[in-house]
C-alpha positions as CSV (number, residue, x, y, z in Angstrom):
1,X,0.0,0.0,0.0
2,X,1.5,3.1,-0.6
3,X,1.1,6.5,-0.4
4,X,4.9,6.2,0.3
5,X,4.7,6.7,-3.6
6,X,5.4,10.1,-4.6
7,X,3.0,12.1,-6.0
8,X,4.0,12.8,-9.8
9,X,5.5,16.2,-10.5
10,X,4.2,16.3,-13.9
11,X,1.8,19.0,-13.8
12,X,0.3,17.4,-16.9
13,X,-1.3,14.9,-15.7
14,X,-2.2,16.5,-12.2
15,X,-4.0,19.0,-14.5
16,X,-5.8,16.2,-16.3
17,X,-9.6,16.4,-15.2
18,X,-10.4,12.9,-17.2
19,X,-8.1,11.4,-16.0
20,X,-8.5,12.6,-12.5
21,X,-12.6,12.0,-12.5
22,X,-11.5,8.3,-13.5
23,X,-9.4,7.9,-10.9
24,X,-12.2,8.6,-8.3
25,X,-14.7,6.6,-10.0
26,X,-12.1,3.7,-9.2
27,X,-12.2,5.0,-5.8
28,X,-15.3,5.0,-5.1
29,X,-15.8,1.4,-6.4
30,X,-12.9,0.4,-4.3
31,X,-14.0,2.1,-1.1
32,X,-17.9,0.2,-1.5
33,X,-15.7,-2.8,-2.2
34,X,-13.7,-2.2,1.0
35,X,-16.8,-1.6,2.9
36,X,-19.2,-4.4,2.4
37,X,-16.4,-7.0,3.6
38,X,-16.7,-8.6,7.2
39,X,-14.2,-6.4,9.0
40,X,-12.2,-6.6,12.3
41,X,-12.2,-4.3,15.5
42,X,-9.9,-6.1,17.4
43,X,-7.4,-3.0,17.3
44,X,-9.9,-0.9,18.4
45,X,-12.5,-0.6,21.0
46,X,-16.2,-0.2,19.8
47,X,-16.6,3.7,20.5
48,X,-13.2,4.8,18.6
49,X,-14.1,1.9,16.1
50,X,-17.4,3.4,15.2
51,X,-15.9,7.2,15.2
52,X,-13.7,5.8,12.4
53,X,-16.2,4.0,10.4
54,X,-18.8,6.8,10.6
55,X,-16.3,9.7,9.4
56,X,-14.8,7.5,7.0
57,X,-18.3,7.2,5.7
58,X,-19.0,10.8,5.8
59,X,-15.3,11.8,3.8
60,X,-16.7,9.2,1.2
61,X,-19.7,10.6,0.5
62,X,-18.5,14.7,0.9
63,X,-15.5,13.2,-2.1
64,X,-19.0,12.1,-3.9
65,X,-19.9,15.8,-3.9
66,X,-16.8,16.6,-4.5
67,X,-16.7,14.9,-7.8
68,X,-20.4,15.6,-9.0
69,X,-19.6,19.7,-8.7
70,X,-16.2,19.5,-10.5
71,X,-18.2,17.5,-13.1
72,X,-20.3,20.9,-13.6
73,X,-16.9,23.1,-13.4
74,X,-17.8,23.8,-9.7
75,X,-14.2,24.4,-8.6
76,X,-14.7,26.8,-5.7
77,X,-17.5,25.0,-4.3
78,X,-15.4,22.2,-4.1
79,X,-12.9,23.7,-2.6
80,X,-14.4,24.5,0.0
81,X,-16.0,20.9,0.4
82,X,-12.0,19.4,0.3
83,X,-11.2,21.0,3.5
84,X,-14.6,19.2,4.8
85,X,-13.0,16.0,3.3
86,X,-9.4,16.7,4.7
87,X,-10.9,17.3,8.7
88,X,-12.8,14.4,8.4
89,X,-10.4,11.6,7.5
90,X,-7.5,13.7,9.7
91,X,-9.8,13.1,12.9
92,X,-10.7,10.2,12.1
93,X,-7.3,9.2,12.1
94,X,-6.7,11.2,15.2
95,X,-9.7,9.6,17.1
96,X,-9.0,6.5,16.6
97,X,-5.3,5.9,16.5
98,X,-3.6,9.0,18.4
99,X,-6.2,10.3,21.2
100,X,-6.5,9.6,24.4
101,X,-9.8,7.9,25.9
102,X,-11.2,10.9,27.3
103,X,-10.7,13.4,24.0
104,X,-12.5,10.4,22.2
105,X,-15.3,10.5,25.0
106,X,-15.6,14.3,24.5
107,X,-15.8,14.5,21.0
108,X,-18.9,11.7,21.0
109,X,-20.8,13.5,23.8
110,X,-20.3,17.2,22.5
111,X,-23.6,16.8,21.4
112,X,-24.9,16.5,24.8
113,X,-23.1,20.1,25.3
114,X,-23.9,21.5,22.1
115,X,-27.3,20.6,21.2
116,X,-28.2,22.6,24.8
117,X,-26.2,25.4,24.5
118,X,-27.4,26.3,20.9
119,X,-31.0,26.1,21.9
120,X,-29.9,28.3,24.4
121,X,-28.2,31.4,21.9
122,X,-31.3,30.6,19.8
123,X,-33.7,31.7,22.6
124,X,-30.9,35.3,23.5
125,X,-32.5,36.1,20.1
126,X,-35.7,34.6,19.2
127,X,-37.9,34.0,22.4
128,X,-40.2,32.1,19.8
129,X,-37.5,29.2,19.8
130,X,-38.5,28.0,22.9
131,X,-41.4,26.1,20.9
132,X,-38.8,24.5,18.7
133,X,-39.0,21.2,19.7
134,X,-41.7,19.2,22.7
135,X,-41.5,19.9,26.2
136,X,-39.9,16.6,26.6
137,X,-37.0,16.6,24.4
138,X,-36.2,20.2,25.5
139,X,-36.4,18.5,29.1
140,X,-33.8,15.5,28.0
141,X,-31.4,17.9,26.1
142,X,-31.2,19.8,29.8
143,X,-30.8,17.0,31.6
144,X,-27.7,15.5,29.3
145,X,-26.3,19.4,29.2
146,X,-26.0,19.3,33.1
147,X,-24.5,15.8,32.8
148,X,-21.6,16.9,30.9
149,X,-21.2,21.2,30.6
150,X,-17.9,21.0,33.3
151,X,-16.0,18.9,30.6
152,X,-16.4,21.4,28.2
153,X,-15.5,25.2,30.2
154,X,-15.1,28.3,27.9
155,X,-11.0,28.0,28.6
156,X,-11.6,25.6,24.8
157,X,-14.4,28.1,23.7
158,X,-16.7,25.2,24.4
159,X,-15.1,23.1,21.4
160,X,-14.6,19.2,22.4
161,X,-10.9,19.5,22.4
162,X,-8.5,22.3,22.5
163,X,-6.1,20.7,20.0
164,X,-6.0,22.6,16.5
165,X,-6.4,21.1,13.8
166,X,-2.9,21.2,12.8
167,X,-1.7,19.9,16.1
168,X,-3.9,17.1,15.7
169,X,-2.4,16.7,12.1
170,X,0.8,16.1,14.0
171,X,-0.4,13.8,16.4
172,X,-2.4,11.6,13.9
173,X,1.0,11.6,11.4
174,X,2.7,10.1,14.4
175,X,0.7,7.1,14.9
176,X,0.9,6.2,11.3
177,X,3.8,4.1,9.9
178,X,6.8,5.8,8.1
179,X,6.0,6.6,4.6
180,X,2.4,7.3,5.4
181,X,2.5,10.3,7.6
182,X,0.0,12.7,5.3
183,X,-1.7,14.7,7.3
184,X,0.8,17.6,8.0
185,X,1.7,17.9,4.2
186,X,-2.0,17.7,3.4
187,X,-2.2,20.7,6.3
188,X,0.2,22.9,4.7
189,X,-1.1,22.1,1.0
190,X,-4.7,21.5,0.9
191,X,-6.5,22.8,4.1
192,X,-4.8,26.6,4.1
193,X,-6.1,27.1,0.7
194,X,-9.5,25.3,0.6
195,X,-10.5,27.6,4.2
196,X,-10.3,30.8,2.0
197,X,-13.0,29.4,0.5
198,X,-14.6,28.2,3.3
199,X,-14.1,32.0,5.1
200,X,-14.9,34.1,2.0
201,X,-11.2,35.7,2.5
202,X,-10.4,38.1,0.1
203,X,-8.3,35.5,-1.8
204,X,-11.5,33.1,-2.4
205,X,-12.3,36.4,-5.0
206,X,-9.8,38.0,-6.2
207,X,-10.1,35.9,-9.7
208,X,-13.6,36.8,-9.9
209,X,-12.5,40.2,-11.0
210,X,-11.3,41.5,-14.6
211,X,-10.4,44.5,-15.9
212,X,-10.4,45.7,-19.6
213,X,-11.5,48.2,-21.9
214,X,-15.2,47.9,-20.6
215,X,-14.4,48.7,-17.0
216,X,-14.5,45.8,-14.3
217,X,-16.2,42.6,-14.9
218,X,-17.1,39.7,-12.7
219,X,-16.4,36.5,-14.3
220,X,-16.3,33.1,-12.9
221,X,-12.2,31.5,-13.3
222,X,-13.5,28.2,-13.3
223,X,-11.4,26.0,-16.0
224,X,-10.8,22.2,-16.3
225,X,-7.7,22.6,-15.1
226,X,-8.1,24.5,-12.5
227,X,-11.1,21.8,-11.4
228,X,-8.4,18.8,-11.7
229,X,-6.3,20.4,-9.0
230,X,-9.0,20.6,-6.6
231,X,-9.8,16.5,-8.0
232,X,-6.5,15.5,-7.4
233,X,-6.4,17.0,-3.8
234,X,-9.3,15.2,-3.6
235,X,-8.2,12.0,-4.9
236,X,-4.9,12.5,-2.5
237,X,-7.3,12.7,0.8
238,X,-9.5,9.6,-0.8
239,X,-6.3,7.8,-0.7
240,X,-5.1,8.5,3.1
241,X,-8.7,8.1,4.2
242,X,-9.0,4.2,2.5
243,X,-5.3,3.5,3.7
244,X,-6.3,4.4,7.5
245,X,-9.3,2.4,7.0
246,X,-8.2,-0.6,4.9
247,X,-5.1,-1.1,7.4
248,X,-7.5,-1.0,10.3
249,X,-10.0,-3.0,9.8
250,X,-8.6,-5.4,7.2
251,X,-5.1,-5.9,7.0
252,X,-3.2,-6.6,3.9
253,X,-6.9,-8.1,2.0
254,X,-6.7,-5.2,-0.1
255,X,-3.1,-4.6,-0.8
256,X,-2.8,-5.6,-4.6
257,X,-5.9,-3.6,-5.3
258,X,-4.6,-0.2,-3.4
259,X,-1.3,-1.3,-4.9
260,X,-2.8,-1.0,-8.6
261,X,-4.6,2.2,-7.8
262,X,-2.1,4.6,-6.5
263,X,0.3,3.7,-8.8
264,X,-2.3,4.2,-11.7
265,X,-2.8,7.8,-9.8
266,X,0.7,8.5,-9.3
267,X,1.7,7.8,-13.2
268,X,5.4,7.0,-12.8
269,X,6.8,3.7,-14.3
270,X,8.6,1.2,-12.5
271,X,8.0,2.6,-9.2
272,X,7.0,-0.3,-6.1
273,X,4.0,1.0,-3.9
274,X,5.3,0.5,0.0
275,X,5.6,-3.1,0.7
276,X,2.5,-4.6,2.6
277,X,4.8,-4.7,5.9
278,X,3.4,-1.4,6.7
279,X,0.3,-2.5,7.3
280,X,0.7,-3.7,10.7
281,X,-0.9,-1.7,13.7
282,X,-0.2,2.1,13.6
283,X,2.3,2.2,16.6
284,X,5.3,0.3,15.0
């Protein structure tokens, strides 16, 4: 398995939406493929298991969206939809393989916390909220607020950990075995420039604008090659996100297929995809 294989310089074929779109199709087929097979959680326990399945599932779908919007020339949209991919599959990783047991119990019970204290901001400016939902289920969300507000104290700003997400980039990387360690790069490269899209900072629009002859004009910069960069970060987050996966809960099963793939994404001749030792547990 091997994202240990270098990404191809050749700006060519990185720029290649076809070519690009073709490899996700291919991931897509593998990752259902992945996913209906019996799997094993004996490196895990249930709740960090489940965490892992259930954002794994959600990066696959968003890299679905991902690839129907780029199909329409959608390249800022997608953007912004990357760095949704990229924190999914980054704490994922984190959650399951680099987190202690008490981040991984506050991240699944921030709902307890949150659900309450948005009702709550809702009601500073709409009284009217307060018949939002049945007497009842107000009643329960109190009672699991109570049960859990001292774990989450305004020191964090009330967010279930106060790791960012590049230090938990770090911390995932460090659980993963040598040649795998993705999420730093993927920090530096993929998540700084999908958030201005995600912010509306002044660089998600400076394209937009042209000046000519006419004046100013507003013009949308979308072209295909422009759409197969955002693809191929794509396509590079896919990959990390099936490798975590794949080497969790099934082993080397799937090593000639991810084999195949990211050398068929990568496009250089003769290179060997990291050996199937790496996929033991993610501490060696």
């Amino acid at each position: 398995m091997g994202i240990k294989v270098e990404p191809n310089p050749d700006r060519s074929r990185r720029q290649n939406l076809p070519l690009q779109l073709e490899v996700a199709d291919k991931l897509l087929r593998f990752a259902a493929t992945m996913t209906t097979e019996p799997r094993t959680t004996e490196n895990l326990n249930p709740r960090r298991a489940y965490i892992l399945m259930a954002l794994g599932a959600k990066t696959f779908a968003t890299f679905q969206s991902v690839q129907a919007l780029l199909k329409l020339g959608m390249c800022e949209d997608s953007s912004a939809l990357v760095r949704i991919m990229y924190e999914s599959a980054m704490i994922a990783t984190f959650l399951a393989h680099a987190a202690d047991d008490q981040t991984v119990g506050d991240y699944a019970d921030y709902f307890m916390f949150r659900n309450w204290r948005d009702h709550e901001l809702a009601l500073q400016v709409n009284p009217e909220a307060a018949k939002a939902f049945a007497p009842e289920v107000l009643s329960q969300m109190k009672v699991d607020f109570d049960a859990v507000r001292g774990r989450y104290d305004r020191n964090r700003g009330n967010n279930w950990t106060n790791f960012t997400a590049e230090a938990m980039a770090l911390r995932a990387d460090d659980k993963l075995p040598s040649g795998f360690r993705v999420y730093e790069d993927l920090y530096a490269a993929i998540y700084r420039r999908a958030s201005t899209f995600v912010h509306s900072d002044v660089r998600s629009i400076q394209e937009f604008f042209k000046e000519d002859a006419g004046g100013l004009s507003i013009q949308r910069p979308s072209t295909p090659e422009r759409c197969a960069d955002v693809m191929y970060a794509a396509n590079f987050i896919m990959f990390a996100t099936c490798w975590v996966v794949t080497a969790t809960f099934y082993g080397k099963r799937f090593v000639p297929e991810w084999n195949a793939l990211i050398l068929e994404w990568n496009g250089t001749p003769g290179v060997t995809a990291w050996p199937d030792a790496a996929v033991k547990h993610f501490d060696d």
